[in-house]
Each structure stands twice: as structure tokens, then as C-alpha cells.
Phi, psi and omega in degrees: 000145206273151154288359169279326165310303204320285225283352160260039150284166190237143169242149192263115191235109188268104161219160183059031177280101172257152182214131193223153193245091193083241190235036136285121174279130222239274197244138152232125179054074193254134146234106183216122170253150163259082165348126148337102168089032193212127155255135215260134125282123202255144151208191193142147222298157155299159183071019180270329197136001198304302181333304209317298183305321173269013154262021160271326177312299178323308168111346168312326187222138187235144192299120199270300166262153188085149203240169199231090170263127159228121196063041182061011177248148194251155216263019206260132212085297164350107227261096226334276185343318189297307168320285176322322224250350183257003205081018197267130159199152195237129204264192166224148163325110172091028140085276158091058161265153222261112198289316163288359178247151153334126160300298162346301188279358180284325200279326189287338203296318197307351171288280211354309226266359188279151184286329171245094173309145177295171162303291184259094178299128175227225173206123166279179193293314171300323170334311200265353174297314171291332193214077198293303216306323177288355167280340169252025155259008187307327152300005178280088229278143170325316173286358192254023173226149184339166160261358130330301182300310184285258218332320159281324163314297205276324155318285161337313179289333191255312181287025176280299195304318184081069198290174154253339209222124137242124185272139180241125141295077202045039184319335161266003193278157181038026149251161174306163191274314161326306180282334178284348164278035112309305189274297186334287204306315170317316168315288161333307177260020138299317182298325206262333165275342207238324182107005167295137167280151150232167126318145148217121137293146188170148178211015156256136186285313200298324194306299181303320200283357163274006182268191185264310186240158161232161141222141185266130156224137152266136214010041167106356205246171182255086198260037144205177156208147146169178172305149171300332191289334171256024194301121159244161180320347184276292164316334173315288164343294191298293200273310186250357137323134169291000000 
């Protein structure tokens, strides 16, 4: 990637973000940036907040304090589509790909979200590079393939739109261990050709250790960070252990 990609890349800057569910405080004083091209992991035990914190990115649930700036705009107001059309896109936990459509027809759905639609909608090439498996399943209804399968769907599907920024959400949970180092590695190079930033939820440790960064969370709030290469054992313990 050129340093000229590099220096128009968008960073994602989270601080002071509280969030309530009623009167439960949810995320409190949440601060986090995401790098241009860098992938961010977030973990930490269920029910701390992490879902909460990427559909607030996302604009699904809106924030009672704190601001969310990506690519210097700030996103408070701003409607998921909207979102979705500046470059934000979201696999969410439990894939949730459209079981009656076609895969072909999941991956065009995935145009919607680009800010300028192609003239002529296809699937590009890289798509099948990334995801070999799915191409000679394009006739295929979507609920009838694996949850491996869906799951390279829903990557697939969001990186239609030509995102900058993608949040995953527990992208391995309940697959075989073959296909999740396949979607690792697929991330990986999606991140190292295109300059895409991710998000990651996750709670597979091989998984985790491929990202850049971590934040550790706990009761909503973010209590460690640092590179992954220095993830210790101790955090391991606290935060992804069962």
C-alpha cells in the first residue's frame, strides 16, 4: 500500500461515550481510536458492552454522552445508512444473512451500502479470492449453506459496499477451526491490500493475537489496551478465559 493511500485513510475516534439501556448504564467513558489500515480488538468476558459499543458506531443505539468522530466527521446524529454510505459496515454476531435470497443476490444487496453504486452491478473478482468457496455456490440459497459459509457471506456481503472501516463482531463463534483461520487470514489481507481499518469483537485468542491493538472491557468501561504482541497472561485470564 502507497503512503499516499496511507495519509487518505479515516481513523475512528471514540471518547467520553456513555450508553444506556433505560436507566442501565451500559458503556461509561468509553475511549477508543481505531488506525487508518490497523486492526483494533476488542474483549472482554459477555455482557460488558462490547455488541453495545459497535451498533453505537454503527448508529443502531444512540449514545446519551460522548462523541464518535470517523474521518474527522462527527457522526452524532447520523443514521446507520448514512453511515453505512461514509463507510462504516457491520458484520453483527449471528451473521444474519438473508436465508431466502440467493448468495449472488446477498453479495449485490451488499451494493446498496456504497456511496456511488456501480452502473453495472457485479461481484468483483477479489470477492472470490478472498472467499474461493463461495463462487460456485452463487446459486445457492443462502440459509442452505453452513455457518462457516454464512459467515464468509457476511464479509463478503459488507465488503460489496466498499467499506473503510469494518466492525465484526464474534466472526468465529460456533465454526470449525478450518474455516476460522480462513476468515483470519481472509481479514488479514483484506486489511494489508485495501487500507481497510477493522473493529473486532473476538474471543478466540489465535484470532485476537492477529490484530494491532487490543482494549480490554469490563463493566462498560475499558480497563487495559496495548499491542497485541504484548497481550500477557494475565489479561488472557481476566478477559478471554472461561
Amino acid at each position: 500500500m502507497s503512503e499516499e493511500i496511507k495519509a487518505n485513510l479515516p481513523q475512528l475516534d471514540i471518547s467520553g461515550l456513555n450508553v444506556y439501556y433505560g436507566e442501565s448504564h451500559i458503556l461509561r467513558d468509553v475511549d477508543l481510536s481505531v488506525p487508518p489500515g490497523k486492526m483494533v480488538c476488542l474483549i472482554g468476558r459477555n455482557g460488558v458492552g462490547k455488541t453495545t459499543l459497535l451498533k453505537t458506531v454503527m448508529g443502531l443505539i444512540q449514545p446519551r454522552e460522548g462523541q464518535i468522530d470517523f474521518a474527522g466527521n462527527n457522526l452524532r446524529g447520523k443514521t446507520p445508512d448514512r453511515r453505512a454510505k461514509m463507510g462504516i459496515a457491520y458484520v453483527p454476531q449471528g451473521r444474519e444473512i438473508m436465508p431466502r435470497l440467493t448468495v449472488k443476490e446477498n453479495l449485490i444487496l451488499g451494493l446498496e451500502a456504497c456511496a456511488k453504486p456501480p452502473k453495472t452491478p457485479g461481484i468483483p473478482a477479489e470477492i472470490f479470492e478472498l472467499f474461493p468457496a463461495l463462487k460456485p455456490m452463487l446459486n445457492r440459497m443462502g440459509g442452505d449453506l453452513s455457518g462457516g459459509q454464512q459467515q464468509q457471506l457476511a464479509i463478503a456481503r459488507a465488503l460489496m459496499g466498499r467499506p473503510r472501516l469494518l466492525l465484526l463482531d464474534e466472526p468465529t463463534e460456533g465454526i470449525q477451526p478450518s474455516i476460522i483461520l480462513e476468515i483470519e487470514a481472509a481479514v488479514r489481507r483484506i486489511i494489508q491490500s485495501t487500507g481497510i481499518s477493522v473493529l473486532l469483537v473476538e474471543q478466540h485468542l489465535h484470532f485476537v493475537r492477529q490484530a494491532d491493538w487490543y482494549y480490554a472491557m469490563q463493566k462498560g468501561g475499558i480497563v487495559a489496551a496495548g499491542a497485541t504482541n504484548e497481550l500477557s497472561n494475565d489479561v488472557i485470564q481476566r478477559f478471554l478465559a472461561v
